[in-house]
N, C-alpha and C positions, 0 to 999 in steps of 0.2 A: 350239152350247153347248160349252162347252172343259170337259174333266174335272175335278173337282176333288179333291185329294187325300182317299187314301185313310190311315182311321190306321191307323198302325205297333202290332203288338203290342197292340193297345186292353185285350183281354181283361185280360192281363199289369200293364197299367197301372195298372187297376181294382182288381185284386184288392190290389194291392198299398201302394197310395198312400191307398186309403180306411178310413180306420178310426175314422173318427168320421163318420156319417152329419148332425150338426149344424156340423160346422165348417168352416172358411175354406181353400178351395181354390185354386191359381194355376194357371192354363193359360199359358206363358210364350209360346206360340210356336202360337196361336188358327186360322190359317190357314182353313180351309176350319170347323172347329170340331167334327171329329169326335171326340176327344179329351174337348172340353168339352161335347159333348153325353153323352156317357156319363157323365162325374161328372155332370151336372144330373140323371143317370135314376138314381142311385147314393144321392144325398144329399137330405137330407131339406127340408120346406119351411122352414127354419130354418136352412141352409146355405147358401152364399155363395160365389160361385166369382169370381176375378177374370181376366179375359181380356186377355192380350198381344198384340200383333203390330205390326211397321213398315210393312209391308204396307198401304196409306189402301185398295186394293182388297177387301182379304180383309175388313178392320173393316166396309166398305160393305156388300160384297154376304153377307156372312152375318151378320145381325143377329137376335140368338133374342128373341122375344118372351118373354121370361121375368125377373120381378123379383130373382131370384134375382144376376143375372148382368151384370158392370160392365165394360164395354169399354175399353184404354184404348191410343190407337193411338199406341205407342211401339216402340221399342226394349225388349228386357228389360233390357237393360247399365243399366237406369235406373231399375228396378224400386222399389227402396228407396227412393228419393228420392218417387217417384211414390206409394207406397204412404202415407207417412209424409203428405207431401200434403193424403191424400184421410182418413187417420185414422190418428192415430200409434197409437193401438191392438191395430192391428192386426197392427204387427212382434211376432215371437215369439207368437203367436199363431194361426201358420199349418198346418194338418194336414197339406196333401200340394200339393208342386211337380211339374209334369211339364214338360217340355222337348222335342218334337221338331225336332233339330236339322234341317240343313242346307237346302232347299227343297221347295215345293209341287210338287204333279202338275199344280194351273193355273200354276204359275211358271215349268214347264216345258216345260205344253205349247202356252203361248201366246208365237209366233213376235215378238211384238214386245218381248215382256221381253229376246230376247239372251242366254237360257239354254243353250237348248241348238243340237247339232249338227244337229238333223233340220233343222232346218228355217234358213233363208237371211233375215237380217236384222239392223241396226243391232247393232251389239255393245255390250250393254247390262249387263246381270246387277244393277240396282238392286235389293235389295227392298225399298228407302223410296225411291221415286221424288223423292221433295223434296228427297235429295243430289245433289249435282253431279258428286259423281267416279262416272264409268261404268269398264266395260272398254275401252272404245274409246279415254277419255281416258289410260289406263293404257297402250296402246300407242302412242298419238300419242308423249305427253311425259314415259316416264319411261327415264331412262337404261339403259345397259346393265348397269349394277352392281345398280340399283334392282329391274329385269326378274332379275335372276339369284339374287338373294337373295326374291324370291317364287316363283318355281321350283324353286328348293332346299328352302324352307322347307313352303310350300303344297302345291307339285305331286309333291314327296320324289324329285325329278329329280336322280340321282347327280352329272350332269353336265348341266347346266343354261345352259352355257356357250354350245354350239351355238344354242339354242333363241333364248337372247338375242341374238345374233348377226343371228339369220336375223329374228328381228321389228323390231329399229334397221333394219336394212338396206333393209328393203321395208315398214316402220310406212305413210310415205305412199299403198301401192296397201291399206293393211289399213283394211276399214270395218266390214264385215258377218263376222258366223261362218263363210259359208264362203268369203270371203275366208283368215281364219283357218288354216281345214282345208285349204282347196289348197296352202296356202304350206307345206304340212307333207306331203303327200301319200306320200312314202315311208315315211313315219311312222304314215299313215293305217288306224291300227288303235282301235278304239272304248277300249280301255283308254289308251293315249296321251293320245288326245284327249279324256277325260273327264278327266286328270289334269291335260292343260296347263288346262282350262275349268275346273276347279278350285281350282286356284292363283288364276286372273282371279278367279272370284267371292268368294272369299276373302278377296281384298286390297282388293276393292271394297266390302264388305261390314262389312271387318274383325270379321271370325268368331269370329277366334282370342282376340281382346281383350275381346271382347262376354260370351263363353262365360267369359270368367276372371274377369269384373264379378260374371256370374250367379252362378257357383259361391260365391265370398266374400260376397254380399249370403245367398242362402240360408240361413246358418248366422245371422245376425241377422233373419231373419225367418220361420224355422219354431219351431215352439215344442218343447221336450222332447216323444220319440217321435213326433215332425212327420219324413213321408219325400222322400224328394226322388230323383226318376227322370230320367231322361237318356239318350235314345235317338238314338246318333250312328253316324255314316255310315262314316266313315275313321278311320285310325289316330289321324290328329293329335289328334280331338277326344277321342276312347275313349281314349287314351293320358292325357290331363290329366285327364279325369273319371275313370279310376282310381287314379291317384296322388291325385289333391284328396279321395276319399273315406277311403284307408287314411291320411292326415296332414293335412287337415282346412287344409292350405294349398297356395297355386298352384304353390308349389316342389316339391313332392311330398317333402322333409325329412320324413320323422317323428320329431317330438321327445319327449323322454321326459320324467315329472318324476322328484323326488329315488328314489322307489322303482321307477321303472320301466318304470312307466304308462303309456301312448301317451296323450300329450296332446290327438289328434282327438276333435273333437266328435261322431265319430259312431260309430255303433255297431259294431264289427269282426264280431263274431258276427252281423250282421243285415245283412251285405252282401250283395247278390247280382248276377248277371251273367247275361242273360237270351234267348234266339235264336228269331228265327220259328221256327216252324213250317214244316215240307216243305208241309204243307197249304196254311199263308198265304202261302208264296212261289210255291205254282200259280196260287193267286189272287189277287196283287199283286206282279210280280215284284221292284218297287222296296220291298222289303222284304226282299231277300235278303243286304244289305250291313246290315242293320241289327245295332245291339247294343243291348241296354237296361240299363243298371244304377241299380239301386236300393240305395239306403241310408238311415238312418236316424239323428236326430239324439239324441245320449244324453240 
């Protein structure tokens, strides 16, 4: 039986996102459903939670027997469309979004996703198996300009240049991750190599464009004093979610109007920025890179 993730900050979550025991919840990113088990222990039998994930594994094998609770095995980048769907009513109407970014502890610690470094196999990093672009097709067929501007961008590689280099050059003996890691082996240090697998799952994933959908759909579908939390791994994500909450757009511009007024829709006074616990990261290490910020929509 492979683990399955544990949640980030749950308590933090909770406290914070719930404030109508009657209303309309989103769990964007459902995975193993620790997250959205705790809003369903939270909220009342008149409450409504709606459950994300691309994941067709995590929607299967964790399914809660509870009428409360509406599954719907997507992408979040698609939230809005989807919601609208299923009851247009339901935009602006929403009480609290929560977002655990970047991937599961089963995503990661089953050897045939292509996750991670422990373990020896197909290089993969899908988490909606029903696309076609893996990592592996990433280092088959993608140039060296293409390789070097996701290593710059993704992996925040100053010099990204070697790196692309050395994968064009020996892409044909690259299959599996620790193919990957040998070809690197002078390099072979776990921060390295958690950042080149980074960048790969990234670009495979398209993380960075998915997370920018979510944030601007948000703002049309939480309702006045409706909060929205966002617990991310790396810089690149924490960086755009606190620019998108002080200016309420993806550029992070804050715009004023004629008196002054910061035009974000969200609340400046009610932002906040949130870190495990020493306690939570004895007992979940992969909680130690975590951040959570919460905000709130005026």
């Amino acid at each position: 039986m492979k683990s399955f993730h544990i949640p980030v900050l749950l308590t933090e979550v909770l406290q914070n996102i719930i404030n109508d025991i009657n209303g309309i919840y989103i769990d964007t990113t459902f995975g193993s459903g620790g997250h959205s088990f705790g809003i369903l222990k939270k909220i009342s039998n008149q409450g409504k939670l709606f459950a994300f994930d691309q994941d067709q594994f995590a929607i299967i094998k964790n399914q809660i027997c509870d009428k409360r609770i509406i599954f719907f095995n997507n992408n979040f980048r698609n939230i809005q469309k989807i919601l609208t769907n299923y009851k247009k009513n339901i935009l602006k109407n929403v009480s609290g979004i929560i977002a655990d970014l970047g991937f599961s502890s089963y995503q990661i610690d089953t050897p045939s996703r292509g996750f991670s470094i422990r373990f020896n196999n197909i290089l993969d990093m899908r988490m909606d198996l029903s696309k076609k672009k893996s990592a592996l097709n990433i280092i088959k067929n993608y140039s060296f300009e293409k390789l070097n501007n996701i290593f710059y961008k993704y992996g925040e590689f100053k010099n990204p240049q070697r790196i692309s280099r050395k994968i064009v050059l020996n892409s044909k003996f690259i299959n599996t991750t620790l193919d990957l890691v040998n070809l690197f082996k002078r390099n072979n240090n776990s921060k390295f190599l958690s950042r080149l697998f980074q960048a790969l799952r990234i670009e495979v994933n398209d993380e960075i464009n998915a997370l920018k959908k979510l944030l601007k759909q948000s703002i049309n579908i939480l309702k006045p004093g409706g909060k929205l939390a966002i617990i991310s791994y790396h810089s690149l994500e924490d960086r755009l979610v606190k620019n998108f909450f002080k200016s309420g757009n993806i550029q992070g511009i804050i715009r004023y109007d004629n008196k002054g007024k910061n035009l974000s829709p969200f609340n400046k006074k009610y932002t906040k920025r949130i870190f495990p616990s020493k306690k939570e990261i004895s007992k979940n290490n992969r909680a130690r890179s975590a951040i959570l910020r919460i905000t709130q929509k005026i």
